[in-house]
C-alpha positions, -999 to 999 in steps of 0.1 A, spaced: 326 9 229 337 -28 224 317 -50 194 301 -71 227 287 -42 242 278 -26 207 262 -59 202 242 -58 236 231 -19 229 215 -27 196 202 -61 206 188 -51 238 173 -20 218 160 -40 194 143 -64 221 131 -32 238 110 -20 209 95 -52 206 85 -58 235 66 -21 237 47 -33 207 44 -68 220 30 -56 254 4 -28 235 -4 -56 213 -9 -76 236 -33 -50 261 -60 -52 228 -56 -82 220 -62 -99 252 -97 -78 254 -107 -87 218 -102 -122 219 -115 -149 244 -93 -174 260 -105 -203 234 -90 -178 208 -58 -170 227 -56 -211 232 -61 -221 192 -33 -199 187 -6 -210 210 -13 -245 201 -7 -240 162 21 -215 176 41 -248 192 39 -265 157 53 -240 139 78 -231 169 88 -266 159 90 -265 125 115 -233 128 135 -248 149 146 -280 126 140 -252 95 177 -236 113 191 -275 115 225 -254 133 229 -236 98 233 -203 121 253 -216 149 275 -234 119 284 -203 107 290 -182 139 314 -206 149 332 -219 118 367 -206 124 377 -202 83 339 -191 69 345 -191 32 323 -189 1 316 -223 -2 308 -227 33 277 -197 28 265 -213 0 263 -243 17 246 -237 43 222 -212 20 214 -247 6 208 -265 36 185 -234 47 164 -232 18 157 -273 16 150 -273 47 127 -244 53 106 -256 20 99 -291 41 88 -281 68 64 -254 51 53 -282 35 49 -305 66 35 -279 85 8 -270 60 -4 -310 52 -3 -317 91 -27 -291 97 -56 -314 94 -45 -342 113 -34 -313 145 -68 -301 142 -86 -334 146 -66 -343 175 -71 -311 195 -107 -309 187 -103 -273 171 -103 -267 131 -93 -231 138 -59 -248 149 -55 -261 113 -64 -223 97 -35 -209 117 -10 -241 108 -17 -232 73 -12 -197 72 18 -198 91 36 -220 67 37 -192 41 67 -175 64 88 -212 59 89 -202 22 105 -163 29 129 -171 60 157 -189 41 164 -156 21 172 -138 53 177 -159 78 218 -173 62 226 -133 60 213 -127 99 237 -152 114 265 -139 92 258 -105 113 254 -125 143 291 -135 135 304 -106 128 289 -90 159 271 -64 136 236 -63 153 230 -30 136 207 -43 106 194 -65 127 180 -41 146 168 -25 113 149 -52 105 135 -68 138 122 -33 147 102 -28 115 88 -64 120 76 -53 152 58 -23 140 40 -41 106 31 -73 132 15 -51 160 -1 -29 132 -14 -61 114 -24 -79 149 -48 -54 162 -60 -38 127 -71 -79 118 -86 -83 158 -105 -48 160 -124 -61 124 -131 -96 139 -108 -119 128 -100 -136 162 -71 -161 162 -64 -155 124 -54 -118 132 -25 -130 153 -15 -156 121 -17 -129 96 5 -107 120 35 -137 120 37 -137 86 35 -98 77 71 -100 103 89 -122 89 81 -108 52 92 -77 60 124 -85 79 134 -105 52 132 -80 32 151 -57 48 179 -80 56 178 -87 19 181 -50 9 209 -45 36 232 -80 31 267 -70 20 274 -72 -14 305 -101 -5 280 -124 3 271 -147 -21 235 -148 -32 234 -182 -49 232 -217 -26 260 -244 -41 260 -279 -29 302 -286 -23 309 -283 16 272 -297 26 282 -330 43 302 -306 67 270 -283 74 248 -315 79 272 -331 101 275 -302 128 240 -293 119 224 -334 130 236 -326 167 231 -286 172 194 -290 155 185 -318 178 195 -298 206 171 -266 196 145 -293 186 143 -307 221 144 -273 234 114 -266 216 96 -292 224 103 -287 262 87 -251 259 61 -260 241 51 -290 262 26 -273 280 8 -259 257 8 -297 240 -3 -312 271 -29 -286 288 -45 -281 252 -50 -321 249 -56 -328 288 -79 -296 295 -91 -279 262 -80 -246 247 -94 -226 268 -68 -235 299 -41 -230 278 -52 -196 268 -48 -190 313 -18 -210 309 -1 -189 281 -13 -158 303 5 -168 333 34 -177 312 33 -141 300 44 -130 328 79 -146 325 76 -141 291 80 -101 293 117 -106 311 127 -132 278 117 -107 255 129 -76 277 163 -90 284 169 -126 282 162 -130 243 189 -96 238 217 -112 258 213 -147 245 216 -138 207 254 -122 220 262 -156 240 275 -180 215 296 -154 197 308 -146 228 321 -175 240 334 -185 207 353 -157 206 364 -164 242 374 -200 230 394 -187 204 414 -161 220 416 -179 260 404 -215 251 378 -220 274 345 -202 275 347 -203 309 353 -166 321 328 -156 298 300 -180 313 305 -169 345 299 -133 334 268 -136 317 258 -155 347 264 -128 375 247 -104 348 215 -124 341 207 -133 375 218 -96 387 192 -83 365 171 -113 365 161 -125 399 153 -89 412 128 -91 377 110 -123 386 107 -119 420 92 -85 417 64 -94 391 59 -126 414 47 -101 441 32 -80 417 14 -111 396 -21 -92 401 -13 -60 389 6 -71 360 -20 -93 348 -49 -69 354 -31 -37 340 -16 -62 308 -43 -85 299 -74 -72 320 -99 -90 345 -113 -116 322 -75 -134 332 -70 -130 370 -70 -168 374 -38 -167 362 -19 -148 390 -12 -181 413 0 -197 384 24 -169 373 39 -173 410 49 -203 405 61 -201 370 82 -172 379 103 -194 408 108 -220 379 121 -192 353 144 -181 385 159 -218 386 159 -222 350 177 -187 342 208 -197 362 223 -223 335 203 -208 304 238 -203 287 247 -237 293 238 -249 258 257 -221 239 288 -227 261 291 -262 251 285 -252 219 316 -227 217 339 -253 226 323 -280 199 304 -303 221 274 -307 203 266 -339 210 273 -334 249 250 -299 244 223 -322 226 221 -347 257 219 -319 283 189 -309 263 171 -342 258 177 -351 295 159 -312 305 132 -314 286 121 -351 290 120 -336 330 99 -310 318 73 -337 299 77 -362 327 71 -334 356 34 -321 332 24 -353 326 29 -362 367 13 -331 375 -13 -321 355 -40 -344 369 -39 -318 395 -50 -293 368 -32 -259 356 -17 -255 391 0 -283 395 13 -284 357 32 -258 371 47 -269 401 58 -299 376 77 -273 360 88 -261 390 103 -296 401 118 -298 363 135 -269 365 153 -281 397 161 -311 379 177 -298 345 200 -271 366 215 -302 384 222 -312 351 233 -287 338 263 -282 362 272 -321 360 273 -313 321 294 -281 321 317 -292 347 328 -321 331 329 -302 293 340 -269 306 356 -274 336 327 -248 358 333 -255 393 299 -252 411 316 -233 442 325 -208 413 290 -203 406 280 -198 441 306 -172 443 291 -151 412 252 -151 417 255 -150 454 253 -110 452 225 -115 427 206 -132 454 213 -103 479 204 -77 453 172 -93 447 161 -89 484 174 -55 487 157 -47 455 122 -67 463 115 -61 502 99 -30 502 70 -41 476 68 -68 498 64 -55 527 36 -32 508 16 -61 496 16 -73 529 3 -41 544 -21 -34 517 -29 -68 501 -36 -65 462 -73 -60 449 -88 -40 425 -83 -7 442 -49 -5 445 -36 -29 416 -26 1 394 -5 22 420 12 -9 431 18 -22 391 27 18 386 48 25 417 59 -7 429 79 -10 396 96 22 398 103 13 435 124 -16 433 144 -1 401 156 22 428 162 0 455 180 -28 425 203 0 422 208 5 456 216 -32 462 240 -35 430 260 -2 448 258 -18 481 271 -56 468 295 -40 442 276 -64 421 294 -66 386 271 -53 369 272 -16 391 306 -9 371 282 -14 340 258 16 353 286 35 364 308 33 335 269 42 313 263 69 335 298 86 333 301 78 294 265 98 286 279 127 311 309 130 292 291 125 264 265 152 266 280 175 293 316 175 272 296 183 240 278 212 258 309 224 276 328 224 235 300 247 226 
């Protein structure tokens, strides 16, 4: 097995056994705690969203794509990680009044606070993860993410079934990261150094001012709704608007997050052995849209039963919303490597625009829309989406050299899969509309349906990503079958 597909396995794994104690998390929490609750949270969640994202300021991506990583490069960027985590625990923690008083919610401030305590642990793990990230050793990463997963989900619903509401989900952040640094900690290779050193700093700040800027942006785009509902329509609507979101959330943390932790590795690597990520970016498109558009456009259809059988009945409102937020994520998903291919070839400042540019359509779209209320914040998003894939081709055709005809040419099967894959649910739905009767049958069934017909669809396209299942299916049969036949 090649280190890329190693890589995938264990990522993909990894994402896998989150999500299962993401989504049973989630099925008690979302009965425990009201939507006011759920809304505190996800408000004090963008801040500190924030916060981690200039707390990276490029350190990993320095490292993954520094072509001669020595020891003075580590301990700089150990440096630059540790300063700069310590900040923004501190700016996060002192900011916590002021965020409360403007949203009208002191729990806001409680979480804020709280929440900085994991800016003072991630810099001892966080320089060691991106140095397995390089290395395309996703092995301890796996380690560690998994028993996160299992400490958060035990924390999260231990704190919600004793009453703790919004604090619960707090506590649970913070018990994660303390353990995965811990065990990153335990498992770092005893080359690495363990000591920060200031020579070789100016070089991580001045990749780090561009690359930073550019995950900034990107987290302020995401977390623009939440900002702008919570301040526009109360807490309460974003707690509908985070469950909608949901929705598309359970194919980032099924698939998209595990593929896009591989991407800029892998087109560094590609850069350094073809010089031009190009090949590789055209890959990872075919593949996330083959898997990806079937995805969305199933759990559009299915947008009841999903909510109903993940969060319960107290959230139906959010099923027209999740429609349309899954047609944005559709748009969205085809450039979502844009940033990292840019990045493999050095244009950070030309990655840092395309982001700016995307999410200031993203603000400019809610703050259009949402006088029309949750509804049409999404279309707004909907209409941004459209926008930042326009850009994102004029950006990656003039860095990269991607043709737009060449993209045509490799998600056009995805497109036909997805229909193949997606028509018979449809056609049930619209012989048996959705309702409380039949929501779990259709959830249930519906699901297992259209895996069968996506595979019929990749074998009837030859859609790359059918030599994929082939080449799995006949590698366990030798596998297994060859072991059994030795005996």
């Amino acid at each position: 097995m090649s280190a890329v597909r190693r890589s995938l396995v264990y990522s993909a794994l990894e994402g896998w056994v989150a999500i299962f104690f993401q989504l049973a998390g989630t099925v008690v929490i979302a009965r425990l705690l009201t939507p006011e609750q759920m809304g505190v949270f996800a408000v004090a969640a963008v801040f500190a969203s924030l916060a981690s994202t200039v707390r990276d300021f490029g350190v990993a991506e320095y490292l993954i794509q520094e072509s001669e990583l020595g020891e003075e490069s580590f301990r700089a960027a150990l440096t630059v990680n540790i300063g700069i985590s310590w900040l923004m625990a501190g700016a996060l923690f002192f900011s916590a009044s002021a965020a409360a008083e403007f949203y009208r919610q002191e729990g806001v401030a409680d979480v804020m606070r709280v929440q900085s305590l994991s800016f003072v642990l991630i810099p001892f793990g966080a320089v060691t993860m991106a140095w397995f990230r390089r290395e395309l050793n996703f092995l301890p990463i796996f380690i560690a993410n998994v028993f996160a997963s299992v400490l958060s989900f035990v924390v999260s619903v231990g704190l919600a079934l004793r009453g703790h509401g919004h604090m619960s989900l707090a506590w649970s952040s913070v018990a994660g990261v303390a353990v995965a640094v811990a065990i990153t900690v335990y498992l770092r290779p005893e080359k690495l150094p363990r000591w920060p050193g200031l020579k070789g700093i100016r070089r991580v700040f001045q990749f780090g001012r561009f690359v930073s800027g550019i995950y900034i942006v990107g987290e302020i785009g995401r977390g623009a709704p939440e900002l702008i509902i919570g301040r526009a329509e109360g807490a309460a609507a974003v707690g509908m608007f985070g469950r909608a979101y949901g929705v598309v959330e359970i194919f980032h943390r099924l698939v998209l997050r595990s593929i896009m932790r591989v991407c800029l590795p892998y087109f560094a690597s590609g850069v350094r052995v073809e010089g031009t990520p190009v090949r590789g970016l055209l890959r990872t498109m075919s593949y996330l849209t083959g898997v990806g558009w079937a995805f969305l456009l199933f759990m559009a259809v299915a947008s009841f039963s999903v909510i109903r059988l993940v969060y319960g009945p107290q959230w139906v409102e959010a099923v027209g919303l999740a429609r349309i937020l899954c047609a944005a994520a559709a748009v969205e998903l085809l450039y979502f490597p844009a940033k990292e291919a840019l990045l493999a070839v050095g244009k950070a400042r030309e990655s840092s625009a395309l982001q700016i540019w995307t999410q200031l359509a993203r603000v400019v779209g809610l703050l259009w829309a949402i006088p029309f209320g949750l509804e049409g914040a999404s279309w707004g998003l909907l209409g941004a989406a459209l926008v930042g894939a326009g850009l994102a081709q004029w950006y990656l055709g003039t860095g990269v050299n991607l043709l737009f005809g060449d993209v045509v040419r490799v998600v056009r099967p995805s497109a036909e899969v997805a229909f193949v894959a997606v028509l018979p649910v449809w056609g049930w739905s619209m012989v048996a509309p959705l309702g409380e009767e039949n929501y779990v049958g259709f959830g249930l069934f519906g699901g297992v349906l259209t895996g069968v017909f996506w595979l019929v669809g990749l074998k009837m396209r030859r859609h790359a990503l059918w030599d994929e299942v082939t080449g799995l299916v006949g590698g366990l049969r030798a596998r297994f079958f060859g072991a059994s036949g030795a005996r």
